[in-house]
mmCIF file of the C-alpha atoms, coordinates in Angstrom:
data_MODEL
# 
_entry.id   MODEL 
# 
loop_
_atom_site.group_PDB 
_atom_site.id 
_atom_site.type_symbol 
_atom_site.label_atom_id 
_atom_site.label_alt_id 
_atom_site.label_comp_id 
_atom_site.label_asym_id 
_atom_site.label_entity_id 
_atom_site.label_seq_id 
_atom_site.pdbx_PDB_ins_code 
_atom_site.Cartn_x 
_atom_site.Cartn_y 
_atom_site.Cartn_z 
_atom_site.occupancy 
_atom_site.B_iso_or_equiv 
_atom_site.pdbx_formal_charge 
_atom_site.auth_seq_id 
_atom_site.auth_comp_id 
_atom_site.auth_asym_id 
_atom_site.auth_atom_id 
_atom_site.pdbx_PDB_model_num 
ATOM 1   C CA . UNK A 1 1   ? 70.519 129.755 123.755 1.00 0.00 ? 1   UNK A CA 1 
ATOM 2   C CA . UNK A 1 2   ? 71.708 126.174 123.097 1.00 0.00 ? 2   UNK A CA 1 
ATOM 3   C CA . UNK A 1 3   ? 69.223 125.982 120.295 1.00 0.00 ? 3   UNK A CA 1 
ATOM 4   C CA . UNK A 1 4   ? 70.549 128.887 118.204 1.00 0.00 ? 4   UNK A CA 1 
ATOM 5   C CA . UNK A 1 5   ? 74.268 127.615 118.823 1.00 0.00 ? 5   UNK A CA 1 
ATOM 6   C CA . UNK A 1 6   ? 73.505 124.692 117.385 1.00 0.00 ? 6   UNK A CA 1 
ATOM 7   C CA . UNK A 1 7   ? 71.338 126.332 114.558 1.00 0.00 ? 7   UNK A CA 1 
ATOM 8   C CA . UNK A 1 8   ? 74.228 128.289 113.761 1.00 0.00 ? 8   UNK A CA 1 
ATOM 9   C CA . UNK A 1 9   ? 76.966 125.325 114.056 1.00 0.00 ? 9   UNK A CA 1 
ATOM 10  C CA . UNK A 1 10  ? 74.702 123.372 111.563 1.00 0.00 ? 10  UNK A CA 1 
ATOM 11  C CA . UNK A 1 11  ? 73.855 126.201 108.781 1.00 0.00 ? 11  UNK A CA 1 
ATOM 12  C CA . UNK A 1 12  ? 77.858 126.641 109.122 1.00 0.00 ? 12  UNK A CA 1 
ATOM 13  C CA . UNK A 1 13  ? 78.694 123.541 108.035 1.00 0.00 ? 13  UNK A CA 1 
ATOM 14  C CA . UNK A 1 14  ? 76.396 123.491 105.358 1.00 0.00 ? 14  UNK A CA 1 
ATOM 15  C CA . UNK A 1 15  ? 77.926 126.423 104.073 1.00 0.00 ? 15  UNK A CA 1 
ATOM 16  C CA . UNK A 1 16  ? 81.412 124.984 104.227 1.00 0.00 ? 16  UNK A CA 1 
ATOM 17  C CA . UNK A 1 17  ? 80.381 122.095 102.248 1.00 0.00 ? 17  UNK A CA 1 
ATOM 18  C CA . UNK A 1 18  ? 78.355 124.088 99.682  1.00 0.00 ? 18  UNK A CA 1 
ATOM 19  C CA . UNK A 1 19  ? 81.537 126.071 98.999  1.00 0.00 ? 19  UNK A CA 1 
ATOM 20  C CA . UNK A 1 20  ? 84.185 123.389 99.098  1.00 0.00 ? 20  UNK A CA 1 
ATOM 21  C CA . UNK A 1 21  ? 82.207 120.673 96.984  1.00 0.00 ? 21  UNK A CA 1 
ATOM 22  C CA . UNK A 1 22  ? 79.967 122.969 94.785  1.00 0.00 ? 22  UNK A CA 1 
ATOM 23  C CA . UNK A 1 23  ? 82.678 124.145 91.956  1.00 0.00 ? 23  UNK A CA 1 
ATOM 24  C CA . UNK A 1 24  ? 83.596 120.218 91.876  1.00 0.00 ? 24  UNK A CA 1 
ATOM 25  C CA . UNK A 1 25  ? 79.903 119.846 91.091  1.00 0.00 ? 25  UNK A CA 1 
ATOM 26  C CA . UNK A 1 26  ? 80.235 123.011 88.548  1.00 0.00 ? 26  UNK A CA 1 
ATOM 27  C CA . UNK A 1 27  ? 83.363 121.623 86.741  1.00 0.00 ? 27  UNK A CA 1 
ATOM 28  C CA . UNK A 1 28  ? 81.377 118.073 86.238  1.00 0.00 ? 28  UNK A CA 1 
ATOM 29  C CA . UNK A 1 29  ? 78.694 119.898 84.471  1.00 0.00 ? 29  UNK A CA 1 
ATOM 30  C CA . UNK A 1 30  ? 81.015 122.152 81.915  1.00 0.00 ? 30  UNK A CA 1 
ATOM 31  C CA . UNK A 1 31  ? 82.616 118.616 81.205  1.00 0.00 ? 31  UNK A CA 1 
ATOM 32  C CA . UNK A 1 32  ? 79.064 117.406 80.020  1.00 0.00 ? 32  UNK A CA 1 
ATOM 33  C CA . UNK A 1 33  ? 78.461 120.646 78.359  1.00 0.00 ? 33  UNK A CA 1 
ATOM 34  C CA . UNK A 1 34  ? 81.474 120.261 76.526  1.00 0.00 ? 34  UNK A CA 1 
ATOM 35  C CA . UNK A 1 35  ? 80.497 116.706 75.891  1.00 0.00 ? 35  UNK A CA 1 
ATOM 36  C CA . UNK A 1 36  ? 77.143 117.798 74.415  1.00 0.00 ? 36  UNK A CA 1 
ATOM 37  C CA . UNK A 1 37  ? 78.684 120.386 72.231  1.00 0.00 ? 37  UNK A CA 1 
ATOM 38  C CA . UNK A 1 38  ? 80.656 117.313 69.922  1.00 0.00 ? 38  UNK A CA 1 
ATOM 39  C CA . UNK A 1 39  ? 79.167 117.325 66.460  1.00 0.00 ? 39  UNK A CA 1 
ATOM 40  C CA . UNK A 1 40  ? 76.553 114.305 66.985  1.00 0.00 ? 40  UNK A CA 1 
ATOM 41  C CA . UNK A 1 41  ? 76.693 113.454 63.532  1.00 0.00 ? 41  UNK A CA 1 
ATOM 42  C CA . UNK A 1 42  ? 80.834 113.420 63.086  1.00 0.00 ? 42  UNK A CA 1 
ATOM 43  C CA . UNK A 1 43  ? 82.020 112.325 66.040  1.00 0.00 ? 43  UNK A CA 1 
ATOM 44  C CA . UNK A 1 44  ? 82.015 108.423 64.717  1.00 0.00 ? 44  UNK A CA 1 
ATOM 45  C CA . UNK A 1 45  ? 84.306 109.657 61.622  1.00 0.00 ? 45  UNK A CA 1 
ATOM 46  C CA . UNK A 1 46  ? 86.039 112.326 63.986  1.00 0.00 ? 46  UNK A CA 1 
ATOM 47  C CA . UNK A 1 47  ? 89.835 111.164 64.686  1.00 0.00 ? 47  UNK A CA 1 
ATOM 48  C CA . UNK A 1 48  ? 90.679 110.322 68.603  1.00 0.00 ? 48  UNK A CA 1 
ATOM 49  C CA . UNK A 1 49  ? 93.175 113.313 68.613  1.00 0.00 ? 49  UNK A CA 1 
ATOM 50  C CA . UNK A 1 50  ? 89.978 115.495 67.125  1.00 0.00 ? 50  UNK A CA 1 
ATOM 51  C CA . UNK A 1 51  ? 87.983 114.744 69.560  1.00 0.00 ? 51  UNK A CA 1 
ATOM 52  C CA . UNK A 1 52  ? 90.428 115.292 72.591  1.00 0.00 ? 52  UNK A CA 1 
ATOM 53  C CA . UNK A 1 53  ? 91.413 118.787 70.900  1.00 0.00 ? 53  UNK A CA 1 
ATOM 54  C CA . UNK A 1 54  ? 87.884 119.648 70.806  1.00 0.00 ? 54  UNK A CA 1 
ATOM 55  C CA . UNK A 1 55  ? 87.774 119.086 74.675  1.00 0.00 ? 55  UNK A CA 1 
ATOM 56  C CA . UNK A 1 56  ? 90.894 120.234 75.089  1.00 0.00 ? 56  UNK A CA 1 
ATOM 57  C CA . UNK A 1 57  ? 90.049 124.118 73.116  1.00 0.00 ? 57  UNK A CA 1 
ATOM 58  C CA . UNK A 1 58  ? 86.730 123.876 74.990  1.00 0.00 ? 58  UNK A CA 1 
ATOM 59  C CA . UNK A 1 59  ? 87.849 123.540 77.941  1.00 0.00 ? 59  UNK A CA 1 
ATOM 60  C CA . UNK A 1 60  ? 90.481 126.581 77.993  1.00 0.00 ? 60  UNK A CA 1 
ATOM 61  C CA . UNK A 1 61  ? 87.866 128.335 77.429  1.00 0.00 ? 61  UNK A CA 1 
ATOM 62  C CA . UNK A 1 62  ? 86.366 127.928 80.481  1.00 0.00 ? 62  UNK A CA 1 
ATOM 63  C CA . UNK A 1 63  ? 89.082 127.756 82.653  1.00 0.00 ? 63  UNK A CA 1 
ATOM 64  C CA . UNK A 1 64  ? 89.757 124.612 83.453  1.00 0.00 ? 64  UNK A CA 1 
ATOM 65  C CA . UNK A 1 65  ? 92.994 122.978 83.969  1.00 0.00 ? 65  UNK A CA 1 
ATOM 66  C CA . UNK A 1 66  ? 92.664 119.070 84.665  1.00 0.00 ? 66  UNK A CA 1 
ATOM 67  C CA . UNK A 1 67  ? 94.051 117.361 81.804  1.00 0.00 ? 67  UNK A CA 1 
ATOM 68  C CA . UNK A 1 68  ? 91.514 115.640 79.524  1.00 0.00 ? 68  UNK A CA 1 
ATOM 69  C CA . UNK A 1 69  ? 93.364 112.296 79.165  1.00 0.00 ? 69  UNK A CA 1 
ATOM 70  C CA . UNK A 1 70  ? 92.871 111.990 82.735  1.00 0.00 ? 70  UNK A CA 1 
ATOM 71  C CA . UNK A 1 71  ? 88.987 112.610 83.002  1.00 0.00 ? 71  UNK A CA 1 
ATOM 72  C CA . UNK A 1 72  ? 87.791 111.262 79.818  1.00 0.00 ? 72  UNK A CA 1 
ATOM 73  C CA . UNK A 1 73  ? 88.614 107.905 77.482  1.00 0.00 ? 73  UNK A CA 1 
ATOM 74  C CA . UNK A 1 74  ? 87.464 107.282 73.753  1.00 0.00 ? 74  UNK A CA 1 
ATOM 75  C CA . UNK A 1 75  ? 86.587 103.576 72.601  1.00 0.00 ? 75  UNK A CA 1 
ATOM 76  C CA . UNK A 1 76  ? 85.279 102.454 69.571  1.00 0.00 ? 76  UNK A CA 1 
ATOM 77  C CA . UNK A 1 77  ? 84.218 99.658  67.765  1.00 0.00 ? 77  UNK A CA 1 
ATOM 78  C CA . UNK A 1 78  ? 83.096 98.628  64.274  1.00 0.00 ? 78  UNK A CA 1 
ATOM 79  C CA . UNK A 1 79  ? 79.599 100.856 64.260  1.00 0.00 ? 79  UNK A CA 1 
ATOM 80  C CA . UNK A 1 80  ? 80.303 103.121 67.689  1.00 0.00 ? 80  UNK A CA 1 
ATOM 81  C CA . UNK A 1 81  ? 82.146 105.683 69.563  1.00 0.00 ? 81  UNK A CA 1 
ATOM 82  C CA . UNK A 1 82  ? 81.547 105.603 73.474  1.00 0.00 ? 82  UNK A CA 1 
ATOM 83  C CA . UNK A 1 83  ? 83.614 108.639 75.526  1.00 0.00 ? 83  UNK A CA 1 
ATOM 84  C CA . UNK A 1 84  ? 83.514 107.432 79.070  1.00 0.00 ? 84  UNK A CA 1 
ATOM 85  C CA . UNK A 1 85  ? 83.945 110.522 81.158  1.00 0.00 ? 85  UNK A CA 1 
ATOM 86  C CA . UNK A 1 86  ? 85.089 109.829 84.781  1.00 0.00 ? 86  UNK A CA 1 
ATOM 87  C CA . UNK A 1 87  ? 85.909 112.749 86.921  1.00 0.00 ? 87  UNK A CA 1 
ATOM 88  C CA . UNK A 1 88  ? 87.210 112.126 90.241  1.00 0.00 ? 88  UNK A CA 1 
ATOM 89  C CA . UNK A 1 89  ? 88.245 114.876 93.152  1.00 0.00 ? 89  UNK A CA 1 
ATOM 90  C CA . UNK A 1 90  ? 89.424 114.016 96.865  1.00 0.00 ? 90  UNK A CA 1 
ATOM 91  C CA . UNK A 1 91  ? 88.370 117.554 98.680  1.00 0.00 ? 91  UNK A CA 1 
ATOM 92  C CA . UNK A 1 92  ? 90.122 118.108 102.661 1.00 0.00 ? 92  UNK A CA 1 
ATOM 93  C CA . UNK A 1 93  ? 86.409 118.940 104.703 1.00 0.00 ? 93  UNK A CA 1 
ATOM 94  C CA . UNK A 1 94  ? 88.160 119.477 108.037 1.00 0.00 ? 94  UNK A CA 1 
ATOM 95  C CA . UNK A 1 95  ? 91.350 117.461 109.974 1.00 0.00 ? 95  UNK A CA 1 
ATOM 96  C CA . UNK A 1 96  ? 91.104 114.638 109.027 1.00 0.00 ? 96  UNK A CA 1 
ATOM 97  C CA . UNK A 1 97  ? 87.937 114.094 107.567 1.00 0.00 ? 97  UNK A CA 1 
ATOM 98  C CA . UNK A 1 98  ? 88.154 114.107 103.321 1.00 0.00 ? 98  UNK A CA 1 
ATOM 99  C CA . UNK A 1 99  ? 85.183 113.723 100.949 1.00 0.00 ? 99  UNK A CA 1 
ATOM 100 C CA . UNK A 1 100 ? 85.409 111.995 97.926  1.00 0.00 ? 100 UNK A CA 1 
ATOM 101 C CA . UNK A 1 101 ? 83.618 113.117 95.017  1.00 0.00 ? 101 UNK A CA 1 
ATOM 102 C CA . UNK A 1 102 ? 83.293 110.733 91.552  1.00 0.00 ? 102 UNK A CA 1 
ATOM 103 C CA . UNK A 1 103 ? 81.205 111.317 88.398  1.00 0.00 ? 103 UNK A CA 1 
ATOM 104 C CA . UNK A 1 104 ? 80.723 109.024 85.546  1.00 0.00 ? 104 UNK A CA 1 
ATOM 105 C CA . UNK A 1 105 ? 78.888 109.679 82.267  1.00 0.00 ? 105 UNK A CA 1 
ATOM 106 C CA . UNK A 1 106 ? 79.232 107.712 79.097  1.00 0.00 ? 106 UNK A CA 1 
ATOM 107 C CA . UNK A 1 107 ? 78.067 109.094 75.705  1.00 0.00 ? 107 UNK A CA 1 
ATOM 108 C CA . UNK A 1 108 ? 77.787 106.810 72.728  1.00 0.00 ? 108 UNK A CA 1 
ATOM 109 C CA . UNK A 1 109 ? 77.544 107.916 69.348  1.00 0.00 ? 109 UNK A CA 1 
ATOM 110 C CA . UNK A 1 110 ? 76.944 105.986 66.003  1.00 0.00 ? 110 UNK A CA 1 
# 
């Protein structure tokens, strides 16, 4: 009897994490789609403000409502363009327990 309680107890609190911390996991990976869907080519030529609209239009699309200057940053020097793409969440798991969730990807083009 004890066995399946804690059976059950365990496979529910996979669960709950699996639904709280899977969209942040979903979100991360439309930012990188987004990401891959630059023009390869342009983006070196491509204006800062281009690039950010291009997230920006991108990311309406699929819904999503953080604000790009505050998940992604654009450097460049003489012969490259690096986006550094930092995504960070803070989700409540129960009382007073929180999980912290960070991604980082950079991309360089040339």
């Amino acid at each position: 009897m004890y066995g399946w309680l804690l059976v059950l107890v365990i496979g529910a609190g996979a669960l709950t994490a699996t639904l709280r911390l899977g969209p942040h996991y979903i979100d991360y990976n439309i930012i990188l789609g987004v990401a891959d869907r630059l023009p390869v080519d342009d983006v070196h030529t491509m204006p800062r403000e281009q690039i950010r609209e291009h997230f920006k239009k991108q990311l309406r699309v699929e819904n999503f409502r953080t604000p790009i200057d505050e998940i992604m940053s654009i450097q460049r020097d003489g012969t490259r363009t690096v986006l550094d793409i930092t995504y960070e969440r803070r989700e409540h798991m129960l009382y007073n327990v929180d999980v912290v969730l960070t991604f980082s990807e950079q991309r360089t083009y040339q």
